[in-house]
VEXDREN-2710 file (C-alpha; in Angstrom, 1 decimal):
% VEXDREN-2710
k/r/px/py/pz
1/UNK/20.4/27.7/-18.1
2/UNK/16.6/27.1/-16.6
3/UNK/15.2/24.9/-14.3
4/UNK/14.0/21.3/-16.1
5/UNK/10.3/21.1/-16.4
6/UNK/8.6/18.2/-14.2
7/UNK/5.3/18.6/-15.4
8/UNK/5.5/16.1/-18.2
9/UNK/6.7/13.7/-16.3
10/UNK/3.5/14.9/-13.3
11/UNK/1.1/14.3/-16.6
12/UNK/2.2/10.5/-17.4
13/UNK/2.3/9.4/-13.9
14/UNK/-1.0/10.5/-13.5
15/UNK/-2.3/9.1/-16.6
16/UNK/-0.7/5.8/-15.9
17/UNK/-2.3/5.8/-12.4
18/UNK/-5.7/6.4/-14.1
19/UNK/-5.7/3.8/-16.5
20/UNK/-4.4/1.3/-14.3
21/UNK/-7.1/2.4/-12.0
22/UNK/-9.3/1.8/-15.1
23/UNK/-8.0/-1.9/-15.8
24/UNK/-8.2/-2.8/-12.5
25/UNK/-12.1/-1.8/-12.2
26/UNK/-12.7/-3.7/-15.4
27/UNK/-11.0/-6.7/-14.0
28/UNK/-13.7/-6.4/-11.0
29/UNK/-16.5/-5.8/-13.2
30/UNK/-15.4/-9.4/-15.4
31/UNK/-15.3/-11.0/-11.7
32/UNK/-18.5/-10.3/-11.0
33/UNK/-19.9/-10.9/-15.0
34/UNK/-18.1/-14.7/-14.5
35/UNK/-20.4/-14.7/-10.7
36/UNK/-23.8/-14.7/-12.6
37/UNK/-23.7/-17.9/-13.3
38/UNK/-25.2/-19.6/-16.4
39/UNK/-29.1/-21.0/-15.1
40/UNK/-31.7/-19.3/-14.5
41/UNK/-35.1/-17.8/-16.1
42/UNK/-36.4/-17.9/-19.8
43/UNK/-34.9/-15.0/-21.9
44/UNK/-36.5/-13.0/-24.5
45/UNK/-34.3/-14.1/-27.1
46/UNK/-32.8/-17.7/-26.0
47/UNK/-29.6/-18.1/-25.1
48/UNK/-28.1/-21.6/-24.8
49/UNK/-26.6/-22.6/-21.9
50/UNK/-22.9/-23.2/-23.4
51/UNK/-22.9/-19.6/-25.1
52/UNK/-23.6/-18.2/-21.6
53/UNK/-20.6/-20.7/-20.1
54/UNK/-18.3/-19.2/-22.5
55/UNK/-19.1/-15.7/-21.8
56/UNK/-18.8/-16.1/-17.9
57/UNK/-15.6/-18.2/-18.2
58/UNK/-14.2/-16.1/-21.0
59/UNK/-14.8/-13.0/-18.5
60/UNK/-12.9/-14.9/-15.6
61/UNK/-10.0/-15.4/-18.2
62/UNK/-10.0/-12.0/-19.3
63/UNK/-9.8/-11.0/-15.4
64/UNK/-6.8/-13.0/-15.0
65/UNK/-4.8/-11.9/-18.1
66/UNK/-5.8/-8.3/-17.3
67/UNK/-5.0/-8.4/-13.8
68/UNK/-1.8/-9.7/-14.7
69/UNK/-1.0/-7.7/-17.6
70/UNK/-1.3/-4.4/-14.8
71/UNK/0.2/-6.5/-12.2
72/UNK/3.1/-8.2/-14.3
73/UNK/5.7/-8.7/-11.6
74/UNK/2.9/-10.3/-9.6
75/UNK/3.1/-7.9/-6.4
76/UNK/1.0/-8.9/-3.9
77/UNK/-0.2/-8.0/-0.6
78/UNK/-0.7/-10.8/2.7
79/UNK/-4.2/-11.6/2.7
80/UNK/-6.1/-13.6/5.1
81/UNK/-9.1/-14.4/3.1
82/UNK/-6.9/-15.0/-0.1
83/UNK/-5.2/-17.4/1.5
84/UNK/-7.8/-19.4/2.8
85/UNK/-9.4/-19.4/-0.2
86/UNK/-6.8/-21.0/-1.6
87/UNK/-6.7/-23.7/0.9
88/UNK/-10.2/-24.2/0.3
89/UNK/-8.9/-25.3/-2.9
90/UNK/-7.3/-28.5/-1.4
91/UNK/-10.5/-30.8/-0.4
92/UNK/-11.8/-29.2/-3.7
93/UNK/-9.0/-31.2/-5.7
94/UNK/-8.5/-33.7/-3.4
95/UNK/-12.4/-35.0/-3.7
96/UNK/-12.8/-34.7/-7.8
97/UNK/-9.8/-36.5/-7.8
98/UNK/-10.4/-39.1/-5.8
99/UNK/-13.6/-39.6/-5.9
100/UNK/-13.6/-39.7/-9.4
101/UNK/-16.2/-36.9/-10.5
102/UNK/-15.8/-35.8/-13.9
103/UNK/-14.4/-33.8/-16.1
104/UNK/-16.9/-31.1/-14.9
105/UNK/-15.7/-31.2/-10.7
106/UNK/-11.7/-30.5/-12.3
107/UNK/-13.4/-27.8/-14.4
108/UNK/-14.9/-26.1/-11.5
109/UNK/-11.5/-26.3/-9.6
110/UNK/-10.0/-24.7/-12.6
111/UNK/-12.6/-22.0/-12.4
112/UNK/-11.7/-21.8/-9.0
113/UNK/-8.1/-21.2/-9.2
114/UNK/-8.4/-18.3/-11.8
115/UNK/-11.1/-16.6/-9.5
116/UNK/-8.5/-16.9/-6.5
117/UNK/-5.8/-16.1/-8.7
118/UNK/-7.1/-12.6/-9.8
119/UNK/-7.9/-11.8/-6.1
120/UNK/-4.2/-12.4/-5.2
121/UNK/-3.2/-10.3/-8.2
122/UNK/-5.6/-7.3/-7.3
123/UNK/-4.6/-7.4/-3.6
124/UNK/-1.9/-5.3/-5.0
125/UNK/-4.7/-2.7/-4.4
126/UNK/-6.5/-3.2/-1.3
127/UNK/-6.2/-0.4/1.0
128/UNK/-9.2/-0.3/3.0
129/UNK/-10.2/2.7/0.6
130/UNK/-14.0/3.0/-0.8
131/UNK/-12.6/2.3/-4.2
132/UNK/-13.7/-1.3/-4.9
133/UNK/-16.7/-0.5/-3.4
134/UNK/-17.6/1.6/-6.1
135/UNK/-16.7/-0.6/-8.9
136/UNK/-19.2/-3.2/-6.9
137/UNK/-22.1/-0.4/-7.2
138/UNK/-21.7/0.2/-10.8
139/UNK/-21.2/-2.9/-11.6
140/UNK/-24.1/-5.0/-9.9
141/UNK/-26.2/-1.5/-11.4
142/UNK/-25.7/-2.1/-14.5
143/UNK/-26.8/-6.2/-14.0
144/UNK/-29.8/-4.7/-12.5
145/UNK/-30.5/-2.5/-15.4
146/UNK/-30.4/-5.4/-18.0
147/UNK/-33.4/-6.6/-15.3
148/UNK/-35.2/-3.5/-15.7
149/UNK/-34.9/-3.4/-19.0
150/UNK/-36.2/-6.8/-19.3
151/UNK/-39.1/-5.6/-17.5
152/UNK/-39.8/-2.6/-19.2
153/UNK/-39.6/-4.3/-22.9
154/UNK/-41.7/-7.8/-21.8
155/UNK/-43.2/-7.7/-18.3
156/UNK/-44.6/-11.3/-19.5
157/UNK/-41.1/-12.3/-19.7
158/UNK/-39.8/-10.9/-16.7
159/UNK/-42.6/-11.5/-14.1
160/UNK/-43.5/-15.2/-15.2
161/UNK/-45.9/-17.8/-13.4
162/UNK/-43.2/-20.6/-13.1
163/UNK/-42.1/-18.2/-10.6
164/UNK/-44.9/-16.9/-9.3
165/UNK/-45.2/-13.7/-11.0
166/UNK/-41.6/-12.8/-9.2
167/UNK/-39.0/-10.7/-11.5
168/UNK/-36.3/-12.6/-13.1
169/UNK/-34.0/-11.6/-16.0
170/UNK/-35.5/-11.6/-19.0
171/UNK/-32.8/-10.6/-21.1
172/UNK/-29.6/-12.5/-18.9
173/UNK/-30.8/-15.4/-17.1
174/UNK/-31.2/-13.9/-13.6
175/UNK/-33.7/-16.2/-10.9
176/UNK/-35.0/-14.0/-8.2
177/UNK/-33.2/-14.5/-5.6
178/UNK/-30.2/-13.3/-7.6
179/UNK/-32.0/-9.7/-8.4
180/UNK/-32.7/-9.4/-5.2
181/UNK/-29.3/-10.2/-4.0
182/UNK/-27.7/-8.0/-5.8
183/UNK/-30.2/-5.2/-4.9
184/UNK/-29.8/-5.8/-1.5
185/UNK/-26.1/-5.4/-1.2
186/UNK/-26.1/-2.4/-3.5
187/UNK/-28.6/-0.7/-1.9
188/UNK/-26.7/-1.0/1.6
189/UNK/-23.4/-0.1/0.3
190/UNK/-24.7/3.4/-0.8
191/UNK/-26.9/4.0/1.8
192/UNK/-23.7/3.7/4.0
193/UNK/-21.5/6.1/1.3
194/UNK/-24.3/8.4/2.1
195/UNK/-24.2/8.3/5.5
196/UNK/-19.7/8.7/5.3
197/UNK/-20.5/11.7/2.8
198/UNK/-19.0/9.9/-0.2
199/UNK/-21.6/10.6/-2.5
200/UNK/-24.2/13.1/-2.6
201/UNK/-28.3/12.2/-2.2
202/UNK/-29.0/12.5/-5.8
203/UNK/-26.6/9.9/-7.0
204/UNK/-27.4/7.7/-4.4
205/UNK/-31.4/8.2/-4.7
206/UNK/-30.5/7.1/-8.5
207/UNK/-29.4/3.4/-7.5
208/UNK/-30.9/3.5/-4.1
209/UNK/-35.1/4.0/-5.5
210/UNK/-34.8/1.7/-8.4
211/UNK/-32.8/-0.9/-6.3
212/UNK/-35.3/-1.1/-4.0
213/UNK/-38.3/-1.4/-6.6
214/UNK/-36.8/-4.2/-7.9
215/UNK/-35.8/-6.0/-4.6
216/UNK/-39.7/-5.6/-3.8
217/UNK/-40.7/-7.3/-7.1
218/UNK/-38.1/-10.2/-6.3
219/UNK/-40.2/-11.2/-3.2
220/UNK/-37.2/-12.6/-2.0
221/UNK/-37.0/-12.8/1.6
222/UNK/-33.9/-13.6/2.3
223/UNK/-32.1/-10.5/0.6
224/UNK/-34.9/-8.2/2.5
225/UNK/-33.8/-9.5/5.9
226/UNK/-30.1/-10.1/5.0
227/UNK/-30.4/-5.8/3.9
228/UNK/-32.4/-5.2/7.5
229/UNK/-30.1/-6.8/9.3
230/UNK/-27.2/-6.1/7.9
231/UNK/-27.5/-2.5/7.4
232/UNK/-28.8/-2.8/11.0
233/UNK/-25.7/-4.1/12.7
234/UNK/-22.9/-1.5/10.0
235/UNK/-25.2/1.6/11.1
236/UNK/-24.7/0.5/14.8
237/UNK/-21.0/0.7/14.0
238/UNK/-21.0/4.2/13.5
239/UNK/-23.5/5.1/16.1
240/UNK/-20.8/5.7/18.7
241/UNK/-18.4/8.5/16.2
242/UNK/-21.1/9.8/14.3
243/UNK/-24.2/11.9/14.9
244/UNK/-25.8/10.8/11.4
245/UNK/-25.6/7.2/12.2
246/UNK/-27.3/7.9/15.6
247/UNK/-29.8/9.4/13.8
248/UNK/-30.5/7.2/11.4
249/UNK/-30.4/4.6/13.7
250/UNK/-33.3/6.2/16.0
251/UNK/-35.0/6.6/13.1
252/UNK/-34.8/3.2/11.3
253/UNK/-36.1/1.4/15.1
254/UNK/-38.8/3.9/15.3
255/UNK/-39.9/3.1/11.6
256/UNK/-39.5/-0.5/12.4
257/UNK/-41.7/-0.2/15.0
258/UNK/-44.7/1.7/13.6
259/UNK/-44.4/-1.0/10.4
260/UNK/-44.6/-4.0/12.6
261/UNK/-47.8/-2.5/14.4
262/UNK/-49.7/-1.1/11.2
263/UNK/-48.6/-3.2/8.7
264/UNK/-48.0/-6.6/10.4
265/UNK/-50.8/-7.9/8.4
266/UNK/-49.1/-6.7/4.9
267/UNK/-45.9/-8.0/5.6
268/UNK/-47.1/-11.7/6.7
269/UNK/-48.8/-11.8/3.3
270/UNK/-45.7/-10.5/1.7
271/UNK/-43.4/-13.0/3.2
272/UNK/-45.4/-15.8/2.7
273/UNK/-46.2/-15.4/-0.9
274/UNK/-49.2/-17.2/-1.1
275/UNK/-47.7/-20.2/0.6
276/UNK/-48.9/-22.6/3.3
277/UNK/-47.9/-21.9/7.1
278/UNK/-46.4/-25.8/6.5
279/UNK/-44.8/-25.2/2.9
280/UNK/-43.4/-21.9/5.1
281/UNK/-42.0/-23.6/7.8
282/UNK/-40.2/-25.9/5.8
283/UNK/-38.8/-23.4/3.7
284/UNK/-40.0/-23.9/0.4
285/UNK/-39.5/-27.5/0.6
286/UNK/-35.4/-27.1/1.4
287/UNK/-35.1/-28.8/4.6
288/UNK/-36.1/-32.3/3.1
289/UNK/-33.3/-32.0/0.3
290/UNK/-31.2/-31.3/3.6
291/UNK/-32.7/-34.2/5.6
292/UNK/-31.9/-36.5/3.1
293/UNK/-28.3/-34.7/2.4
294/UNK/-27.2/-35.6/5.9
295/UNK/-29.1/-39.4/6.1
296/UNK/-27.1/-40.0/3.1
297/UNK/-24.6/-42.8/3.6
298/UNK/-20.8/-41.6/3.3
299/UNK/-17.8/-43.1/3.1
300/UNK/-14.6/-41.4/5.6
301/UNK/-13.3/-39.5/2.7
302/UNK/-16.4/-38.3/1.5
303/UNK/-17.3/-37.1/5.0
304/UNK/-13.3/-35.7/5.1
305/UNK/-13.1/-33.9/1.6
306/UNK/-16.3/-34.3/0.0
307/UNK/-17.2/-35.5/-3.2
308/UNK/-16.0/-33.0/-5.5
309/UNK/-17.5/-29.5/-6.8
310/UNK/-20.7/-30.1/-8.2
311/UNK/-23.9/-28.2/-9.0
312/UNK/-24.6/-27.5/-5.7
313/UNK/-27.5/-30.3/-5.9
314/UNK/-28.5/-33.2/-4.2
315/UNK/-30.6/-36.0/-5.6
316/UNK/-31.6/-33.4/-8.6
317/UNK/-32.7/-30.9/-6.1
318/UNK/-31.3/-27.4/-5.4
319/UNK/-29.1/-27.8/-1.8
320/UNK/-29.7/-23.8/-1.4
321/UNK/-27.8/-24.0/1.9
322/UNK/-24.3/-22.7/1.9
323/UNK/-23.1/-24.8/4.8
324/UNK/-24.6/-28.2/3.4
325/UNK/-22.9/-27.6/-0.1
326/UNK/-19.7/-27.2/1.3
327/UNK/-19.9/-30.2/3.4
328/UNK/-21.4/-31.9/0.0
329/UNK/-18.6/-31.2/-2.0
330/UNK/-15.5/-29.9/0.5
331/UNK/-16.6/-32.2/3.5
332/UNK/-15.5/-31.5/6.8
333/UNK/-12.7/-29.7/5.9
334/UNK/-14.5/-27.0/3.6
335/UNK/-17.0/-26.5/6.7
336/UNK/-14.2/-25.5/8.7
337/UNK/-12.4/-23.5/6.2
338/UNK/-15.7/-21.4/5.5
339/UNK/-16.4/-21.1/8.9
340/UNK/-12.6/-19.6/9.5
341/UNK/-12.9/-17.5/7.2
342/UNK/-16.5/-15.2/8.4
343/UNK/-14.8/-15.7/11.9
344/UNK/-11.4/-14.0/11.0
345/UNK/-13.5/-11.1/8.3
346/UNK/-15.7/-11.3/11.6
347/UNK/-13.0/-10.5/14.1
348/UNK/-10.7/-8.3/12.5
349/UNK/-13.7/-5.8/11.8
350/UNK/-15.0/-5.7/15.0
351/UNK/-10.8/-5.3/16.1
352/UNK/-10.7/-2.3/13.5
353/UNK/-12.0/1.2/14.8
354/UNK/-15.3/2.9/13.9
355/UNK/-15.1/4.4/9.7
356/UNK/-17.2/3.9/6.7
357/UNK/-14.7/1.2/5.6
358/UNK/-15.5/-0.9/8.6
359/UNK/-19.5/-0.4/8.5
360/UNK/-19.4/-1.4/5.0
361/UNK/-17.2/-4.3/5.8
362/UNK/-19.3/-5.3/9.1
363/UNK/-22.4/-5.0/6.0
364/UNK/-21.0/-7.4/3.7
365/UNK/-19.9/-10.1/5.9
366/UNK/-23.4/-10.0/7.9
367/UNK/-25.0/-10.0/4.6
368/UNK/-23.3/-13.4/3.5
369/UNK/-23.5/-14.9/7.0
370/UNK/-27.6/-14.5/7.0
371/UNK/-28.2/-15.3/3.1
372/UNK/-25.6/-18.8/3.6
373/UNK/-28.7/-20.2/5.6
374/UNK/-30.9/-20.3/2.3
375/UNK/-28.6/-19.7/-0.4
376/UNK/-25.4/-21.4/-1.8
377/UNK/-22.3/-20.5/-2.4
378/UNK/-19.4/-19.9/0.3
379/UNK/-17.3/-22.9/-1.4
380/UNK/-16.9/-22.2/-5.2
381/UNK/-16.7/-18.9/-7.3
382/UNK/-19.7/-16.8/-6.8
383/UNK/-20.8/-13.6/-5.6
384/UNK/-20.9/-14.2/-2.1
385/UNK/-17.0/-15.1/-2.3
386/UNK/-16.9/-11.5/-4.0
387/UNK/-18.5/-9.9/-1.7
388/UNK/-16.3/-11.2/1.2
389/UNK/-13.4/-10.3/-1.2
390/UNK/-14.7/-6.8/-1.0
391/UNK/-14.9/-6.7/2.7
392/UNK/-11.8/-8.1/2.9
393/UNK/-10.4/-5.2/0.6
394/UNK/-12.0/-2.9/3.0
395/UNK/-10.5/-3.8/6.1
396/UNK/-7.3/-4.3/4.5
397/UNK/-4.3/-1.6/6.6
398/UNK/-3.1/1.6/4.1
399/UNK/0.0/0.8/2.9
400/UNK/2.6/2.7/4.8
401/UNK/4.6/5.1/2.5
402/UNK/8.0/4.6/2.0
403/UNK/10.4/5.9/4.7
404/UNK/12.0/9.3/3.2
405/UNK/16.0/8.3/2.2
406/UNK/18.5/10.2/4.5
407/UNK/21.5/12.1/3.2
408/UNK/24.7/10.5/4.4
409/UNK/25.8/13.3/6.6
410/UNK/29.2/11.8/6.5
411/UNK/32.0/12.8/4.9
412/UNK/33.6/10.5/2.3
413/UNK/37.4/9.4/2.6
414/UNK/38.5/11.0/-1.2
415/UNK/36.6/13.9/0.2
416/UNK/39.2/17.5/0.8
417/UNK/39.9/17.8/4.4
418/UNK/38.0/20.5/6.6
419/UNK/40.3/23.4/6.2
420/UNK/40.9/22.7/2.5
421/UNK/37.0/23.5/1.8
422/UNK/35.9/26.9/0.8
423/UNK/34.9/29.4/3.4
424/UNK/31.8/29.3/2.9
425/UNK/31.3/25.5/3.7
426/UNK/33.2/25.6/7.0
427/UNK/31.5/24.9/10.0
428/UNK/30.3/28.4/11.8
429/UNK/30.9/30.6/8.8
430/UNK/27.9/32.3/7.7
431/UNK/27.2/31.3/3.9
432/UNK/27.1/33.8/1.7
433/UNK/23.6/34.0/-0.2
434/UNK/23.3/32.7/-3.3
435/UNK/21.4/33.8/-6.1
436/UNK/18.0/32.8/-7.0
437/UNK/19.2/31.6/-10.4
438/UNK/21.6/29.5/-9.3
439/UNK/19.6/27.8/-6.2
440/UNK/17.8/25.1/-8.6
441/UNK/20.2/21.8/-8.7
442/UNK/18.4/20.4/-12.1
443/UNK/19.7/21.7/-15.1
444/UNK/19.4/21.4/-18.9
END
């Protein structure tokens, strides 16, 4: 006889945890493919409009089956956000229905539903780990390197004077404020890994130097101050557990300083991009679509639910304000839903005690809170709902391990009475040893 080998068995548990590990990464990467949305610049080669609808809502199908295909008995863990987003999906159906909206406001509902779907299925593995944070990084990377590469093949294409000579996607339809989004949040999330050790500086100079070139080219001001900000308030976080972040921190205020005193003059022109002080102040002509958003005349259950998911337009015109698109198209009730659901991300992470998962958490959500003044999205599939699922993930509790099983210490009733066992199993004999090849209890 000789002991049963375990390692097999060691060797497929490990590969199945690594390609699950592997599905559910790809899942998040077709998330955030379906998130980049199907307008934007001129491409290289043209790509109509319904061949780029297809690929972004064939990716959030794919998600779906894939999440659900590594998550087949639909396990899932309680979720705060999750849930909330799928109330949020409520006014959504209540206003195309009612209001009568199209074929196009259902559609977006359905789009909705999968997106919220796959969350609930990949809850499964939320565990406040820096795991999803990771895929976000390479993922979003890899967007950005289709825009360098753009850039680098036609720089006519990719810095155009419809926008200004800013950087847009010139081989996937990317605007500017997109690049720079995604720039932004990328570059905070590994500046924070760096700062928790999770990476070393060479990796995260790789996505960190390039990320930034780009955000610079994008001109976009509200992804520069969102990062500022943001990163700002996540290294503050730390500041009171670790030396690094204290630091850093002294370092960033002091650099701060010395820019707004030598280079006030640079950054001005850099923020205003050749506009008007007027054209400035009314934000690139926003605030009169949102005048006339709110003068509009509404009925009670227009003002209640909305009018259905849209565009995120009004009168033709770009709303570009996440609050005012929700109360377009959710109403009242979307508002409040939103705002719930930064106030409980919000609350929990300032409730949860200082780590890297927290900072990056406190990143995100003051990331989306800042860009939702100029940019749309809090109320329908996009990446700003991604990146709150993210934090979300982040903050989420470990799972606690299962308790260890006890042995039933007591004696069965067909079981020989005390001073029928050997007498070597009675209580206060010493047991006799026993030999090392018979000790194992598995046996082929």
């Amino acid at each position: 006889m000789r002991p049963a080998d375990t390692r097999t068995d060691r060797t497929d548990h490990t590969g199945t945890t690594d390609r699950t590990s592997k599905i559910v990464g790809a899942v998040w990467g077709l998330l955030v493919l379906n998130t980049l949305g199907s307008a934007g610049a001129r491409t290289i080669v043209p790509l109509p409009r319904s061949l780029i609808q297809m690929v972004t809502m064939g990716a959030l199908v794919a998600a779906f089956a894939l999440a659900l295909l590594v998550n087949p008995r639909v396990r899932i863990r309680a979720s705060a956000y999750v849930f909330l987003l799928t109330l949020l999906l409520v006014p959504s159906l209540i206003a195309s229905v009612n209001q009568g909206a199209g074929f196009g406001a259902l559609f977006r509902c359905a789009r909705l539903a999968l997106f919220v779907g796959t969350l609930w299925l990949l809850s499964r593995w939320w565990d406040g780990g820096p795991t999803f944070v990771r895929h976000h990084i390479r993922m979003y990377f890899a967007v950005l390197g289709t825009v360098a590469a753009g850039l680098v093949v036609s720089p006519g294409a990719a810095l155009p004077d419809l926008y200004g000579g800013r950087l847009v996607g010139a081989l996937w339809p990317l605007t500017p404020p997109q690049i720079g989004q995604y720039a932004a949040v990328i570059t905070g999330l590994t500046a924070l890994l760096l700062l928790g050790r999770r990476t070393d500086r060479t990796s995260a100079a790789l996505i960190i130097v390039p990320s930034l070139a780009l955000l610079a080219l994008t001109h976009t001001r509200t992804a520069t101050l969102g990062l500022i900000v943001a990163l700002v308030l996540a290294i503050a976080s730390l500041v009171l557990t670790s030396a690094a972040a204290r630091r850093l921190f002294s370092w960033a205020v002091l650099c701060a300083a010395v820019a707004a005193v030598g280079f006030s003059s640079a950054l001005q022109a850099w923020f205003l991009r050749g506009q008007s002080q007027q054209n400035f102040a009314s934000l690139t002509g926003r605030a009169k679509v949102w005048h006339a958003l709110l003068a509009a005349p509404r009925t009670a259950t227009e003002h209640v639910f909305g009018t259905g998911l849209g565009d995120k337009s009004f009168g033709g015109l770009p709303i570009d304000n996440s609050w005012l698109a929700v109360y377009n198209e959710q109403g009242v009730t979307g508002i409040v839903l939103v705002a719930t659901i930064i106030v409980v991300l919000g609350g929990v992470a300032l409730l949860r005690p200082p780590s890297l998962s927290r900072a990056c958490a406190i990143f995100l959500i003051s990331y989306c809170a800042i860009a939702s003044y100029t940019e749309a999205g809090l109320g329908d599939a996009s990446p700003y709902l991604l990146h709150l699922a993210l934090a979300a993930s982040l903050l989420a509790a470990p799972a606690e391990p299962a308790p260890p099983s006890r042995p039933d210490v007591s004696r069965p009733e067909d079981s020989p009475p005390e001073d029928s066992r050997p007498e070597d199993s009675r209580p206060g004999v010493p047991r006799r040893p026993v030999p090392r090849w018979a000790r194992t209890s598995e046996v082929t």
